[in-house]
C-alpha positions as CSV (number, residue, x, y, z in Angstrom):
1,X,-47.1,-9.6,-1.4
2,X,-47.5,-6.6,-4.0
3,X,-45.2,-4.6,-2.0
4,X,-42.2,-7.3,-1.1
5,X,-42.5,-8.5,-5.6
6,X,-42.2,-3.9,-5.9
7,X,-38.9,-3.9,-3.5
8,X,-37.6,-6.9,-5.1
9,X,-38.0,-4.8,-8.0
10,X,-37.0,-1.8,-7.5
11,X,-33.6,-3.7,-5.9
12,X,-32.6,-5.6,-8.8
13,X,-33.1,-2.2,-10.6
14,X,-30.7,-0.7,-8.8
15,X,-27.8,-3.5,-8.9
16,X,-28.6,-3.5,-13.0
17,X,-27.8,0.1,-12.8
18,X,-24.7,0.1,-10.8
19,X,-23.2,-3.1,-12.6
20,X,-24.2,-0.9,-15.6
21,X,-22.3,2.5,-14.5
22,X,-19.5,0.1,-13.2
23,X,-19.0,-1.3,-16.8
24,X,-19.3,2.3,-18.2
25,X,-16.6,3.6,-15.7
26,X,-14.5,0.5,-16.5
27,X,-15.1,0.4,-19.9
28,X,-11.6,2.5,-21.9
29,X,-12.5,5.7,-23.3
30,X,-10.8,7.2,-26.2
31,X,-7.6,9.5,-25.9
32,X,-7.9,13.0,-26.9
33,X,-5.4,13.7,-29.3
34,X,-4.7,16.6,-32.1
35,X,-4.7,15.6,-35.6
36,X,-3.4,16.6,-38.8
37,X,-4.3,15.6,-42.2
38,X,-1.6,14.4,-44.7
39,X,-2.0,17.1,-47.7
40,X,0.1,17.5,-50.7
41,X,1.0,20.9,-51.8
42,X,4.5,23.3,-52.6
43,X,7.4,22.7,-50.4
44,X,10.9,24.0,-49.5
45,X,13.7,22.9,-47.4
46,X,16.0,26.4,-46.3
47,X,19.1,26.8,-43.7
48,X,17.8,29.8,-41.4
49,X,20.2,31.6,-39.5
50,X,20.6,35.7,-38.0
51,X,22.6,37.9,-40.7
52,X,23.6,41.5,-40.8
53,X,23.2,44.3,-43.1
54,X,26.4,45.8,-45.2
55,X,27.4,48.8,-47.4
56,X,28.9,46.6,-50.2
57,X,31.8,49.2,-50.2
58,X,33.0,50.9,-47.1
59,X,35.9,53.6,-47.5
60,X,38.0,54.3,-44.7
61,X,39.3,57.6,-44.4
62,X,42.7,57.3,-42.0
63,X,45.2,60.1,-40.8
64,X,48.0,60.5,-43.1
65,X,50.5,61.4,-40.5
66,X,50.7,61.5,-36.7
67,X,49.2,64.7,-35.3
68,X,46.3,66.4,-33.8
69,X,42.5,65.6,-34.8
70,X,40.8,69.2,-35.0
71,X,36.8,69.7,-34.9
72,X,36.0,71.6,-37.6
73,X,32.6,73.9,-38.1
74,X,30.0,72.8,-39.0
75,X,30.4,69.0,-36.8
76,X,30.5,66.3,-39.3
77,X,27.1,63.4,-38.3
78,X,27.0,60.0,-38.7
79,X,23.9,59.8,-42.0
80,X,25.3,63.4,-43.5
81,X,26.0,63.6,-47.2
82,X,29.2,64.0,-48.1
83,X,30.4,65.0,-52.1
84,X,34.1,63.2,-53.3
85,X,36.7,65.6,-53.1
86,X,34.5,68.4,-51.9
87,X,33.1,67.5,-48.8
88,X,36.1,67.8,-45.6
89,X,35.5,65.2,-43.2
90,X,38.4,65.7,-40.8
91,X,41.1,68.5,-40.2
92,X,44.7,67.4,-38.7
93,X,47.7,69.4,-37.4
94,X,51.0,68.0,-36.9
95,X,52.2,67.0,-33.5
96,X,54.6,69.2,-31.3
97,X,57.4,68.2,-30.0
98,X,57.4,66.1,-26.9
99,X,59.0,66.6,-23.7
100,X,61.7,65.4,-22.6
101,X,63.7,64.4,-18.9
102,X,66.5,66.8,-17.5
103,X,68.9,64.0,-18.2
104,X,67.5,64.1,-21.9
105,X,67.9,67.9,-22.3
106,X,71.8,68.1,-20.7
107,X,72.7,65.6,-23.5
108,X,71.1,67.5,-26.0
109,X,72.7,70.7,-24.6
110,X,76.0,68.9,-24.7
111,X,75.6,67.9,-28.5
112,X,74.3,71.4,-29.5
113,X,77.8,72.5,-28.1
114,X,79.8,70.5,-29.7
115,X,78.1,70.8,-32.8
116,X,78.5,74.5,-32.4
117,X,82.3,73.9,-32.3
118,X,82.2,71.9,-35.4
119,X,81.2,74.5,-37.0
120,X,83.5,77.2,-36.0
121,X,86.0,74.2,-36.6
122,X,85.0,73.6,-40.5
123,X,84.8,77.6,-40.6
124,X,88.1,78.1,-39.7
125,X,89.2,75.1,-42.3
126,X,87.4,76.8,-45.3
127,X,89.4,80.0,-44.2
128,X,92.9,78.3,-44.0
129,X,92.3,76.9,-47.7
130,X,90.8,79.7,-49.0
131,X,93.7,81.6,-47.7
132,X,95.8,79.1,-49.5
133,X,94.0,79.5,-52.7
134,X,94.3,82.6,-53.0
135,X,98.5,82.5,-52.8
136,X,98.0,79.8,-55.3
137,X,96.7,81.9,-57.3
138,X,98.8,84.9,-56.9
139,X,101.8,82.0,-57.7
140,X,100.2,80.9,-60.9
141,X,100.5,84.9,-62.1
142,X,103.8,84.7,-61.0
143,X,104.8,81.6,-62.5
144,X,102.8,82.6,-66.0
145,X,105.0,85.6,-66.2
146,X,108.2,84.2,-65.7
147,X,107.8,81.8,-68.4
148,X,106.3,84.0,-70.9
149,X,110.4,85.0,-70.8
150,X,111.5,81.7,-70.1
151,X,112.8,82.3,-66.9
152,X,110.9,78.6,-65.2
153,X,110.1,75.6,-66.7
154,X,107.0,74.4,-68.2
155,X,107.4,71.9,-64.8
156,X,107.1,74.6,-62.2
157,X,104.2,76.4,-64.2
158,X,102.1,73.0,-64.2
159,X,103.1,72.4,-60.6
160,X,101.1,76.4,-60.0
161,X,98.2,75.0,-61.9
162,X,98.3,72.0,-60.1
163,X,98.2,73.9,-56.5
164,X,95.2,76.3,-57.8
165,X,93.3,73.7,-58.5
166,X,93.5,71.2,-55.6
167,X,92.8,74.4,-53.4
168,X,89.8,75.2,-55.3
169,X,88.7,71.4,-54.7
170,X,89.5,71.5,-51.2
171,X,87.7,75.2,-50.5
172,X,84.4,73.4,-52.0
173,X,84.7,70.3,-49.6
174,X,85.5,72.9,-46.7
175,X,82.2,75.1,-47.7
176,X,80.2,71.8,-48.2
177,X,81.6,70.5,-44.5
178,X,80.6,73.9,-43.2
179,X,76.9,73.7,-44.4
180,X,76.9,69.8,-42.7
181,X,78.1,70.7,-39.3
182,X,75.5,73.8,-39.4
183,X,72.5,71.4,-40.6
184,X,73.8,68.9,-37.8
185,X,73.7,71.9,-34.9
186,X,70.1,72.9,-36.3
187,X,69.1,69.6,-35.7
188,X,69.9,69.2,-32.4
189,X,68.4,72.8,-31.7
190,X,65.1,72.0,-33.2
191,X,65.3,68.6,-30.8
192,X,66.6,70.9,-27.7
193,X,63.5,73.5,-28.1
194,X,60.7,72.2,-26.5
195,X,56.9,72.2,-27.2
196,X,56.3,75.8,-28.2
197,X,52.1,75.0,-28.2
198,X,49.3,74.4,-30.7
199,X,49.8,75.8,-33.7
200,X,46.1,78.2,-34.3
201,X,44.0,76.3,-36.8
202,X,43.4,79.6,-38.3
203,X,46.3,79.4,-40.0
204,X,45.6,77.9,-43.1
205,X,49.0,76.5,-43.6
206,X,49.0,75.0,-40.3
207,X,46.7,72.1,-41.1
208,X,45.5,69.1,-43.5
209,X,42.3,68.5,-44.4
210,X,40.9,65.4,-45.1
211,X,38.4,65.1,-47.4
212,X,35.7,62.5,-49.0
213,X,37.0,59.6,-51.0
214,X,33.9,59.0,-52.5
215,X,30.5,60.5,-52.4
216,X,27.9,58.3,-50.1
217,X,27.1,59.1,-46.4
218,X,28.6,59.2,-43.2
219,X,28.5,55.5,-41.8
220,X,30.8,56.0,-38.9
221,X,32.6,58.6,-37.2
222,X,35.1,56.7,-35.4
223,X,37.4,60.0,-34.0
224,X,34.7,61.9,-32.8
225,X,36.2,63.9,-30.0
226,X,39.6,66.2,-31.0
227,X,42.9,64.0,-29.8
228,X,46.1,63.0,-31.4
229,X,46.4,59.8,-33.4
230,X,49.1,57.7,-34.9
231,X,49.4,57.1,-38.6
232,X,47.1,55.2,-40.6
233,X,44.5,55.5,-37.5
234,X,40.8,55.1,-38.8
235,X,39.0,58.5,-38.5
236,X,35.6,57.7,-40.7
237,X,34.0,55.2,-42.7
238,X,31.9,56.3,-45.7
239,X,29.8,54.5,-48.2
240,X,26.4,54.6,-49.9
241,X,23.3,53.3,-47.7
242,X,21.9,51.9,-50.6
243,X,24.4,49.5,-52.1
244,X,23.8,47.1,-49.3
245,X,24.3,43.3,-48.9
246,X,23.6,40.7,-46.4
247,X,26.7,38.4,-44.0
248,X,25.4,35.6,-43.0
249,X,28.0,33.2,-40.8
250,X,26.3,30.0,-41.7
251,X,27.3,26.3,-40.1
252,X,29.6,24.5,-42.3
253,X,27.9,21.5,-42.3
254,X,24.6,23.4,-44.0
255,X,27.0,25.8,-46.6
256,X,28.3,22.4,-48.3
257,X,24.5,22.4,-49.6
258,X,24.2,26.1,-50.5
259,X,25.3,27.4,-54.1
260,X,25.9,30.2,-55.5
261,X,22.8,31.5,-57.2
262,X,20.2,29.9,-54.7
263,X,17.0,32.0,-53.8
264,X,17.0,33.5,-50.5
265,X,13.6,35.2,-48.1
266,X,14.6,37.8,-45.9
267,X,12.7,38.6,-43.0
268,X,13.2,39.7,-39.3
269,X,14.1,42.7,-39.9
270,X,11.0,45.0,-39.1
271,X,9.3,45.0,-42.7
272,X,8.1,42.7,-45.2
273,X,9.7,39.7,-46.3
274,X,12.0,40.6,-49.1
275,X,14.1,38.5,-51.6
276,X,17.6,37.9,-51.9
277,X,20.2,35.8,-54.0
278,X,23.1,33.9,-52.7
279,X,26.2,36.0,-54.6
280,X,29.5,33.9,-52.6
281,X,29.8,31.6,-50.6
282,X,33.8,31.8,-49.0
283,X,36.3,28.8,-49.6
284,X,37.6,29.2,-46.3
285,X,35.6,29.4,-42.9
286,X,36.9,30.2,-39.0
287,X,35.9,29.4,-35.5
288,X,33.0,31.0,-33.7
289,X,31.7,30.4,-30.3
290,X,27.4,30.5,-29.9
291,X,26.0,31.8,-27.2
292,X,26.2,28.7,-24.8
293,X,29.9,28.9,-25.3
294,X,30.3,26.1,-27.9
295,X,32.6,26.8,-30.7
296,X,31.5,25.9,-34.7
297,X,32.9,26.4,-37.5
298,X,31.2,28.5,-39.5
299,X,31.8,29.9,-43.1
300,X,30.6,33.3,-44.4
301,X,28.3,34.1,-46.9
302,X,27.5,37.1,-49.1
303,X,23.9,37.1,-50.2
304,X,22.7,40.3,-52.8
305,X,18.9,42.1,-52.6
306,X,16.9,41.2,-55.7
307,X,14.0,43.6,-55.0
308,X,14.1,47.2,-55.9
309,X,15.8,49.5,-53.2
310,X,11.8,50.5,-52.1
311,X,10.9,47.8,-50.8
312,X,14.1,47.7,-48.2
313,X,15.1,51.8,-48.0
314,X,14.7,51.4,-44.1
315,X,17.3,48.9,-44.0
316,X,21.0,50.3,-43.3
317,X,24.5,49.8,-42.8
318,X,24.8,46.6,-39.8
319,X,21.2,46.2,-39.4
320,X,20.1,42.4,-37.9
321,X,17.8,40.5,-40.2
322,X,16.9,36.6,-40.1
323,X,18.1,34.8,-43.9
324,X,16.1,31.8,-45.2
325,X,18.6,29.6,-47.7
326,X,16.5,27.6,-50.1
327,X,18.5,24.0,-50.6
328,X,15.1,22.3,-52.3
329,X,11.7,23.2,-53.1
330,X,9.2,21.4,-55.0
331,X,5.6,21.9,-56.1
332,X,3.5,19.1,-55.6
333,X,5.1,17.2,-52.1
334,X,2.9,15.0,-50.3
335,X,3.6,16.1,-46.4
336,X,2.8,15.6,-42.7
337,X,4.1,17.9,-39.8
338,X,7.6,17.0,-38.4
339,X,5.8,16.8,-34.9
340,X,4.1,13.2,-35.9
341,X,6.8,11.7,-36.6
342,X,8.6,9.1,-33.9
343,X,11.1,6.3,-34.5
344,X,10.5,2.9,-34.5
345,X,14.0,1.1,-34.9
346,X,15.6,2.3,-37.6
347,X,12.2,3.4,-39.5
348,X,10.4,6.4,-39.3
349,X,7.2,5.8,-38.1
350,X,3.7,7.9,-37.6
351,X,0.2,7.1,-35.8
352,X,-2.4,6.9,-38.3
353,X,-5.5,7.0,-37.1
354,X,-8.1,4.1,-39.0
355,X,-11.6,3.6,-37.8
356,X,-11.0,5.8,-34.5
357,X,-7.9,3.9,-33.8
358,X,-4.0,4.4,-33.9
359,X,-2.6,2.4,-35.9
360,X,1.2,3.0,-35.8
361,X,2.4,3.3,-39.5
362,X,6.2,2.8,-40.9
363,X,7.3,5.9,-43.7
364,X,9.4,6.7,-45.7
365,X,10.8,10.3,-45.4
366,X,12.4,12.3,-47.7
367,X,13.0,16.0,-47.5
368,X,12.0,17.9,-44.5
369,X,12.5,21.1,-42.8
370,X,11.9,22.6,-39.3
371,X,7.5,22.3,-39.9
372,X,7.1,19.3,-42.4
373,X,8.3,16.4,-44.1
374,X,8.0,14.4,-47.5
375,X,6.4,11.6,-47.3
376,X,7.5,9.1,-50.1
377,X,5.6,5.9,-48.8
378,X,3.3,4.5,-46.6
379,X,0.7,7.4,-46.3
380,X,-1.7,8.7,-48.9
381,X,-3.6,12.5,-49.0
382,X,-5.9,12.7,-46.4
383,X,-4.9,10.5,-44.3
384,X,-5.1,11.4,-40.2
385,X,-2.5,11.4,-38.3
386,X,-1.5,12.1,-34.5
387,X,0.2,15.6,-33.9
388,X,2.9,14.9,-31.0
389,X,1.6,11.2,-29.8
390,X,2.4,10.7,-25.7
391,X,2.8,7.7,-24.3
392,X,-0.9,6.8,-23.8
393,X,-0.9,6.4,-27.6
394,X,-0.1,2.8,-28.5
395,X,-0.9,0.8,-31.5
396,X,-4.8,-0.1,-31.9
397,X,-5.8,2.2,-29.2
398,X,-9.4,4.2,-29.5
399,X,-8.4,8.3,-29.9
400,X,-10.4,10.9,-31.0
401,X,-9.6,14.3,-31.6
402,X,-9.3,16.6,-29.2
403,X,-11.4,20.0,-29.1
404,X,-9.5,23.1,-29.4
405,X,-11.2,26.3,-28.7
């Protein structure tokens, strides 16, 4: 009997024990889940966006003429100091005269000819009325002495004068035709001969040298090789490395909230975060296509370095840096991460964990950036909530908080 009551035992022992684990198995545990705690502290809401680096003022020295882009000793670098009006930065020749087609040269061969004969042809004209002149002259003696004894009228004397002077008229036209028909065949010689070489740039009359506008550094050589160049063709760009400012092509939709004036951190650039000041923000803006090919319309603005040129010296002319607009800030904001947030209709609405449960909240949001939001109602400081709920998370479920090692 004592050993049937110990198995009887020992078996009701056992079911308690597996209804027991069978409860404990079945019985819901609580979901892991990060939390965060509602504090209240300083907060600001910027725009972020890439920017570049600018020399506020950037000088442009182009060629003043069409010609020939010399080196010159010693090679000009990109960073080298250059001194206004001192400092050569460039050293042009004129061009030489193209060449030009057979068909090309017999006309011009042609019009040298006939210009040639134009001028024998205004030659022997000046002759004929010089020749005239001259028995104009000798009539006018004539005619003078004769009517000192009354032997012509005062009619025929007048009529001498008269000849004298429209010969002398007519000689000057002759001369001045001459000196026009001898210009004309030197034109068309000077377009008949062809390329006679580069003139030698040690000829200092042969050349124009360019120098600094301003004194600054070399930003950009643009003509670095020697070649010919049109007019007005951009050789370097000079300015001063540390009279810089920051572009930043910002979204139109965030500029509307940017004014001038507003305080800007400056960072991604390599060093420490420095400050900067929104100086303009442009009236107009343009069309610029992201990286995945969507075009926005963005509008540019021109942001100026408060801190002392120390603390950015490294910085230079197009450098990449990453602008933080401030649009608000404030000192004392009660705030939860964005990341607990979740919408609930039209509500806002966050898991607030009460007594080891989730208890799914309504707020009311005010501000917020890309890490946090205000909170204006329906949370309190240090409150729980649940970072980046899942759907396992439902209202009155048990959570606790998961360990992170």
């Amino acid at each position: 009997m004592r050993a049937i009551w110990i198995k009887r035992t020992l078996g009701v022992v056992a079911l308690g024990m597996l209804a027991a684990g069978s409860v404990w198995f079945a019985w819901p545990q609580p979901i892991p889940a990060d939390l965060a705690t509602v504090t209240k502290g300083p907060m600001e809401v910027t725009i972020d966006d890439e920017a570049k680096t600018r020399v506020r003022h950037v000088y442009t020295v182009s060629a003043p003429i069409a010609g020939k882009v010399l080196r010159i000793s010693p090679p000009r670098h990109v960073g080298e100091e250059v001194i206004r009006d001192e400092t050569v930065v460039a050293v042009m020749q004129p061009t030489v005269p193209s060449f030009h087609d057979a068909r090309t040269h017999e006309e011009l061969q042609a019009a040298l000819a006939a210009t040639e004969a134009a001028v024998r042809l205004a030659e022997a004209e000046a002759r004929r009325i010089e020749a005239a002149l001259v028995f104009s002259r000798t009539e006018l003696q004539r005619a003078e002495a004769l009517a000192r004894t009354g032997a012509v009228s005062l009619k025929a004397l007048d009529k001498a004068k008269f000849d004298v002077e429209t010969n002398e008229a007519a000689l000057a036209s002759a001369k001045a035709q001459v000196e026009v028909r001898r210009n004309e065949r030197a034109s068309v010689a000077a377009r008949l001969s062809g390329s006679s070489g580069a003139t030698p740039q040690s000829d200092p009359a042969c050349c124009i040298q360019l120098r600094a506008p301003v004194t600054g550094r070399i930003l950009k050589i643009i003509q670095e090789s020697e070649g010919v160049v049109q007019a007005g063709a951009p050789l370097v760009e000079i300015g001063d490395p540390l009279d810089l400012e920051i572009v930043a092509d910002l979204l139109s939709t965030d500029v509307v909230r940017i004014k001038p004036g507003a305080s800007v951190r400056i960072d991604g650039w390599g060093g420490s975060s420095i400050k900067g000041r929104v100086n303009r923000v442009d009236p107009a803006g343009f069309v610029k296509v992201s990286a995945l090919g969507i075009e926005e319309q963005r509008v540019r603005t021109v942001i100026d370095l408060v801190d002392p040129p120390g603390a950015w010296s490294a910085l230079g002319h197009d450098y990449r840096v990453i602008v933080h607009v401030t649009t608000w800030n404030a000192e004392d904001v009660l705030k939860i991460p964005v990341a607990t947030l979740f919408r609930k209709g039209d509500d806002w609405a966050v898991f607030a964990v009460k007594d080891g449960r989730a208890r799914a909240t309504v707020v009311t949001i005010g501000q917020r950036n890309g890490r946090t939001a205000e909170v204006q109602s329906g949370l309190s400081a240090g409150d729980r909530v649940v970072l980046h709920p899942s759907d396992r998370v439902i209202d009155g479920v048990t959570v606790s908080e998961r360990n992170v090692r």
